[in-house]
N, C-alpha and C positions, 0 to 999 in steps of 0.2 A: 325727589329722592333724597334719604338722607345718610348722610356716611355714618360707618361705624364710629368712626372717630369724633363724630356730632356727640355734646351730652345731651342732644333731647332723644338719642337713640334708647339712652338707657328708659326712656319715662315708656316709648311705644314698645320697646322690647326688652321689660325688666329679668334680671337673672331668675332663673326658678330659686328660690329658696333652700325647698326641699334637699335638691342636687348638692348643691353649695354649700350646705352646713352637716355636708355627713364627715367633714371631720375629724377629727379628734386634737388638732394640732390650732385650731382656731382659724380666724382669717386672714386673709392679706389680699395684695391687688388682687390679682387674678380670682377669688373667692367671694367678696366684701360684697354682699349684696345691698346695704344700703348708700344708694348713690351719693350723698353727701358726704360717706367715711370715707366711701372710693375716691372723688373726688381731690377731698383732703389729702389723701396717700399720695394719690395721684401729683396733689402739685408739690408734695416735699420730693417724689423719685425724679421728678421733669428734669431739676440741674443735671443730674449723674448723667442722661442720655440728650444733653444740646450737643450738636454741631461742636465746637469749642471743650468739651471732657471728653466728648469720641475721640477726637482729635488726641487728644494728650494721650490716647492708654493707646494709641498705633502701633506706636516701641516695642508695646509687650508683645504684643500680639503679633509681630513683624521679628521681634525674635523669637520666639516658639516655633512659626512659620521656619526660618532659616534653619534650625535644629532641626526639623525635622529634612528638611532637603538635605541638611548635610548627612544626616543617618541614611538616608535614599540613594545617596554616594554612595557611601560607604558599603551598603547591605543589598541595595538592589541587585548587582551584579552574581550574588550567590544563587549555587541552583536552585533550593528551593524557593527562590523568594522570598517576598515578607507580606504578612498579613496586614494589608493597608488598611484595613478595617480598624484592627487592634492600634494601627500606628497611629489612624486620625483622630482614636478615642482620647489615648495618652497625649495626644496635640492638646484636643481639647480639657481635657483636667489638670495641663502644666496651664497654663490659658485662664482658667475659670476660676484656679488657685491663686496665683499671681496677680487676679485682679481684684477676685473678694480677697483675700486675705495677707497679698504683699510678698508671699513666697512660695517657689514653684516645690512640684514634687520632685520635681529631675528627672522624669520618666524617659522623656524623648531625648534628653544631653547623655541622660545615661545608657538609653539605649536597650532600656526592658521593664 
């Protein structure tokens, strides 16, 4: 049996094409159906996700996390509640901002 994560997966079970190239914004990992481009992609993205840069972005992501428990203080106790849905999205786009692009929205410190 061979893992996903095997590259001779891609040769016995190559991407459909078709699927893949409809497009309009070009490719990238996740779309790149010729296994040599992907490959190549592949080992420039490998540093951003070892062990050792997970490690370093914790911080962010450990503070986002505490903003939001502190808003959980804060707002849980009201009667309506709060929509935990809306609150894990805003977690996630202070989160996703901070780490592509170095600055958060302030949704969750701010609190809407």
């Amino acid at each position: 049996m061979i893992s996903l994560s095997d590259s001779r997966a891609q040769l016995l079970a190559p991407k459909y094409a078709t699927f893949y190239r409809q497009s309009d914004v070009g490719s990238s990992i996740i779309t790149e159906v010729d296994p040599i481009r992907h490959q190549e992609t592949r080992k420039l993205l490998a540093p951003c996700f070892s062990a050792p840069a997970l490690k370093a972005q914790t911080s962010i992501v450990v503070k986002y996390v505490d903003q939001l428990v502190d808003q959980i203080k804060k707002k849980g106790k009201i009667e309506r509640g709060m929509n935990m849905t809306q609150w894990f999205m805003w977690t996630a786009f202070d989160i996703i901002m901070d780490l592509s692009f170095g600055e958060s929205l302030r949704i969750v410190d701010e609190g809407s």
